[in-house]
N, C-alpha and C positions, 0 to 999 in steps of 0.2 A: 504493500500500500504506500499512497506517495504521502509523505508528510513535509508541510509546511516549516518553515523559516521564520517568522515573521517578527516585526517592530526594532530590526537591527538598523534599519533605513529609512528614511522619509524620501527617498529618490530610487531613481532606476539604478539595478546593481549591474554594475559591468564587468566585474571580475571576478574570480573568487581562486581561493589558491590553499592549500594541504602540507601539513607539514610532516613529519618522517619523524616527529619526535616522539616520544613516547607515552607524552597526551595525547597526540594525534588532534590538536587545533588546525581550525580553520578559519578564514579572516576572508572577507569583501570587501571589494570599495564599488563605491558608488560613485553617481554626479554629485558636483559642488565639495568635493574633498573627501568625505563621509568613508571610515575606514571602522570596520567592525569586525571582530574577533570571537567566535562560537566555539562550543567546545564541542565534543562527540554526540550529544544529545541536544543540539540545537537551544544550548543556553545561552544568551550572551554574556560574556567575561570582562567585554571594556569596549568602549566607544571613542569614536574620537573626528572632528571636523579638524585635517590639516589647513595652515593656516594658507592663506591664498585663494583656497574654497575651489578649486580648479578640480576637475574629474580625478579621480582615484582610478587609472585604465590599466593597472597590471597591480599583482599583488601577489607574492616568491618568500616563501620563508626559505632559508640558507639549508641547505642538505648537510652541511657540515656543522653548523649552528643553528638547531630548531627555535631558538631565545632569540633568534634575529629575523624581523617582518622587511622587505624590502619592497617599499609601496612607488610606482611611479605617479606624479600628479605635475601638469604643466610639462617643464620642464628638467622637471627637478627629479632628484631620486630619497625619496628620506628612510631610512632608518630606524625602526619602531621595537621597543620591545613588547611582545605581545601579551607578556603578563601583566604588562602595566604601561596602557596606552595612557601615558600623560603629553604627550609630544615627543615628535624626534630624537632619537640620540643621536644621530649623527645626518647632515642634510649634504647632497651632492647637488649645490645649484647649477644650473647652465649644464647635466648632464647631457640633454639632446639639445641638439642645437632648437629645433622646434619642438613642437608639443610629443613628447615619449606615450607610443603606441603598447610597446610590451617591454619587458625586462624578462632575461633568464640567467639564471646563477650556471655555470660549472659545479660537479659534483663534488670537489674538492673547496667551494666557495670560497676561492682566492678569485674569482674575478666575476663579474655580472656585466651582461651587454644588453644595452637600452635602442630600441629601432625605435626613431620620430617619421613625422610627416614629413622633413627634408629628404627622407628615402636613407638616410645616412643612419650606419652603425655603429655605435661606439661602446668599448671595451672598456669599462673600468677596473681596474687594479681593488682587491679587498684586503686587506681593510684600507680604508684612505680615500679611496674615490680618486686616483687618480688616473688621468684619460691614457692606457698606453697602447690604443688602437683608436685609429678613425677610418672606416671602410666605407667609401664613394661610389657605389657602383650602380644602387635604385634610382630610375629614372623618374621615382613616383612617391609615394609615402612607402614607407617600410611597415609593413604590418605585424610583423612576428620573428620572432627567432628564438632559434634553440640549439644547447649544447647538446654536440655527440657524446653519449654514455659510453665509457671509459674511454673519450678521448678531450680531455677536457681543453685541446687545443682546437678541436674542430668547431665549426657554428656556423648552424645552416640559417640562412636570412630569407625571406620570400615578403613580395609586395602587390601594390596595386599596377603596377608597372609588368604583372605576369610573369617574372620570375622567380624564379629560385636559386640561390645559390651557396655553395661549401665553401667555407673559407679555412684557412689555416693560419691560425692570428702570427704565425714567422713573417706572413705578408700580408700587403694592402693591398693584393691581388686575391678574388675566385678560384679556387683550384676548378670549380666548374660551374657555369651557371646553363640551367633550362629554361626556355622559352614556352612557359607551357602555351601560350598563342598557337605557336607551330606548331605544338603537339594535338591542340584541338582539334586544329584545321584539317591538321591531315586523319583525324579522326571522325570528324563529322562528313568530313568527303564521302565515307561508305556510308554514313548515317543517313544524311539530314534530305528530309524528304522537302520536294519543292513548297516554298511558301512559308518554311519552318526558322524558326530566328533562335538561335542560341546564346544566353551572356555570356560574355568573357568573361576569360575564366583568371578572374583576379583573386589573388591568395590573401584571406582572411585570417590564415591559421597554417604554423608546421608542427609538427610531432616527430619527434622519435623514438621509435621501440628503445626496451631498454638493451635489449641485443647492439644498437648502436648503428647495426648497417641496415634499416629499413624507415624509409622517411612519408609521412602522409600528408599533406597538403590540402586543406577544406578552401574551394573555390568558388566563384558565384555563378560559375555552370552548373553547380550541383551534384560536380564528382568531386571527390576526393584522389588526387593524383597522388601515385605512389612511384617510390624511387629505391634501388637496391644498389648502395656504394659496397662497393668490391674493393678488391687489395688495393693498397695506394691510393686507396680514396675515392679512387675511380667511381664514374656513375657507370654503373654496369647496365642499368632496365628499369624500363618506365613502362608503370600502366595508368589504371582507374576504376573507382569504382564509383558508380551512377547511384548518389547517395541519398538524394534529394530532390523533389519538384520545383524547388527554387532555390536562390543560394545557400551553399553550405557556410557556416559563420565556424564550426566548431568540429577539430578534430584532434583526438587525445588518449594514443597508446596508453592501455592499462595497463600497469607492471605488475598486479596482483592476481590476475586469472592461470589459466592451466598454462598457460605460454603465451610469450612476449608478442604474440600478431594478434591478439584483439582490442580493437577501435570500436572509439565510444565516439559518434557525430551528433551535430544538431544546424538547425539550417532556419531560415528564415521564414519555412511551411509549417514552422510549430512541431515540427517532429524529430524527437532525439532517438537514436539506433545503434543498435552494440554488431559489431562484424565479424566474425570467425576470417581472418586473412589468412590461417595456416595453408589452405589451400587453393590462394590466390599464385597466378603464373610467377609475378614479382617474389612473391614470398619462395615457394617451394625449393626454387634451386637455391636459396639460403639454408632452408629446412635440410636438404635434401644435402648437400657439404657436410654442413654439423653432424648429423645421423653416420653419413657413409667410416666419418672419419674416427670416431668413435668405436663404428662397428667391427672397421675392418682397416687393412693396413693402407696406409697413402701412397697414390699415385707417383712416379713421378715426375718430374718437371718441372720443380717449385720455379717460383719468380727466382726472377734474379733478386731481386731486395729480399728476399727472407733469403737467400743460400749469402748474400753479406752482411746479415742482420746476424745469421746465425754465429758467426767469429764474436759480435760484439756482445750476444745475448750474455753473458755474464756479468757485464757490467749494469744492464738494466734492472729496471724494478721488475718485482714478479708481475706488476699490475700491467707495466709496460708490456712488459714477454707476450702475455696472455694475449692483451690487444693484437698483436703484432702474430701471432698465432690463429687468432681469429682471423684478422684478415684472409691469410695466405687460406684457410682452410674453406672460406664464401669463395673465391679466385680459382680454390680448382674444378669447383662444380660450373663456374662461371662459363668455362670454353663451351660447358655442352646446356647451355641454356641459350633460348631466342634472344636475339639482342633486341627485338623489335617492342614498342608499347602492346600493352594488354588490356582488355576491361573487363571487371569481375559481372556474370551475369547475375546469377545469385542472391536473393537476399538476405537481409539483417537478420542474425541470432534473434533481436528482439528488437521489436519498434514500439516506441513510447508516444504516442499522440499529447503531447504537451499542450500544444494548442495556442500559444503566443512563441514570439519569433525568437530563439535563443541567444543571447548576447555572450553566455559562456557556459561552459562544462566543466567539471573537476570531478573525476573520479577517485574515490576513496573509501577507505576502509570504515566505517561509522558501528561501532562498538562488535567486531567481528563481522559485519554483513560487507561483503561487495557493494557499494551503491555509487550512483553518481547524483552529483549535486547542478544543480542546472538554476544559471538567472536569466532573468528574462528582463522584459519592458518595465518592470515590477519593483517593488521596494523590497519584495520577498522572495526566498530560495524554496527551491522542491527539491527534495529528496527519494531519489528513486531507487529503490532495493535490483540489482543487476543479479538475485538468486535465484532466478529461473534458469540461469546457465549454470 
């Protein structure tokens, strides 16, 4: 049954964000500043209007310090401890150059990257806040971004400008950017019957599994474009899944269910859906590496970068090895997977008729149940039980 949220807000909530700690808090911001902080049972713990009054549009407790709320509002980045919202502990002014769209912490919470509406990304250094990337590459607003899971130097950006791109903060260059435009187009060319109008497909939303090599993208075509980077970074396969009758605003690997490929969406038709991707084309030859290599003994032919990784592997961290292991091990299935885009026909594990237009999603654990937490147009949060899967 869905259970209500309510009286944490007197405005529409736009974010909402879960924290790893071992309260398991969760905190929203709304318009006009309005940042609020829940506990497991939908109590409120502390409230608080940052000062400026400007939208609350991202809200990240730190994975490496759950006692740290990192709210963006204007352009600022503040601070908060969420046990006791009296005001900022520490404020990052002038973080985005314009109004900051999202913030994402690294796993390690030595750094958080804030995307504004200049299309520009910038890296700050934790603790301190200070700027030691600025990446220029969105032609549009930057709408989202996200660190690759164990690789805290990766971070995927996607905007209104239709793309997507990996960066590797050693440079102020993309190791790759996709054009999902082009990808459409040449997708809708078998589709689109005469007369039929499709929106572009601008990225509202990225995600990454926590496997680290599969990325989801929520777009206002109403798919969900997916991406599988392979050894070296590489974008190995792109497909989609047709997720929505109108745009997708919200999409968000679950790292709590049987395995790292099910997606929790929601879209602007009022309908939130949970996905089974394990047996999605992009997904499998990832599945389908991991399994083999496990199973049985490896191939050969490694890259050339893991056969000169391997001289140095003793100097590395085991966290490193492992990543660096992973790679090569998605890269051998890779030769014998399609390189071409894919779309999933199949539907949602579960569709939730919401019924107003989703502004965010946060899935989490709410006192043992799988649920996700979904705001809407609304001053209140629904909580939806995800235990039918």
């Amino acid at each position: 049954m869905a259970r209500q949220w309510s009286e944490g807000h007197s405005t529409s909530i736009l974010c909402v964000g879960a924290s790893s700690g071992s309260e398991g808090l969760l905190a929203s911001g709304s318009e006009g500043g309005e940042v609020t902080v829940w506990s497991q049972e939908g109590t409120i713990i502390g409230r608080l209007t940052l000062p400026g009054e400007e939208d609350s549009t991202s809200v990240v407790f730190s994975p490496a310090a759950p006692g740290q709320l990192y709210v963006s509002h204007g352009d600022t980045v503040s601070v908060l401890d969420p046990r006791n919202l009296k005001g900022p502990v520490e404020e990052f002014q002038g973080a985005g150059e314009e109004e900051i769209n999202a913030l994402a912490l690294n796993e390690t919470g030595s750094a958080v990257a804030v995307a504004d509406d200049s299309g520009v990304v910038r890296v700050l250094e934790l603790p301190g806040g200070k700027v030691c990337r600025t990446l220029r590459r969105h032609t549009n607003i930057c709408s989202s971004v996200a660190f690759r899971p164990h690789r805290p130097n990766n971070l995927l950006s996607a905007g209104l400008d239709m793309q997507v791109m990996l960066w590797g903060l050693q440079k102020t260059r993309p190791l790759w950017t996709l054009n999902l435009q082009d990808v459409a187009e040449e997708e809708d060319d078998h589709q689109q019957r005469p007369g039929q109008l499709f929106n572009p497909p601008l990225v509202h939303c990225v995600s990454v599994a926590s496997c680290g090599n599969i990325v989801g993208c929520a777009a206002e075509d109403g798919r969900v474009h997916l991406m599988r980077i392979g050894s070296g970074s590489k974008l190995e396969q792109q497909g989609a899944v047709k997720a929505h009758s109108q745009g997708a605003s919200q999409a968000h690997f679950v790292n709590f269910l049987s395995h790292p490929y099910w997606l929790v969406t929601g879209g602007n038709d009022g309908q939130v859906a949970l996905w089974d991707l394990s047996k999605h084309p992009v997904v499998t030859a990832e599945a389908k590496a991991k399994t083999r290599v496990t199973a049985g003994p490896r191939r050969k032919g490694k890259s050339k970068a893991k056969r000169k990784g391997q001289s140095q592997d003793t100097a590395k961290t085991p966290q490193k090895a492992e990543a660096e292991k992973e790679e090569a091990e998605v890269e051998d299935e890779a030769a014998a997977a399609a390189a071409g885009g894919s779309e999933e026909k199949s539907g949602p594990k579960l569709r939730i008729s919401h019924g107003d237009k989703v502004n965010w999603l946060c899935p989490a654990v709410l006192k043992g149940e799988a649920s996700v937490v979904v705001a809407d147009q609304s001053s209140s949060l629904t909580v939806y039980p995800l235990s039918q899967v």
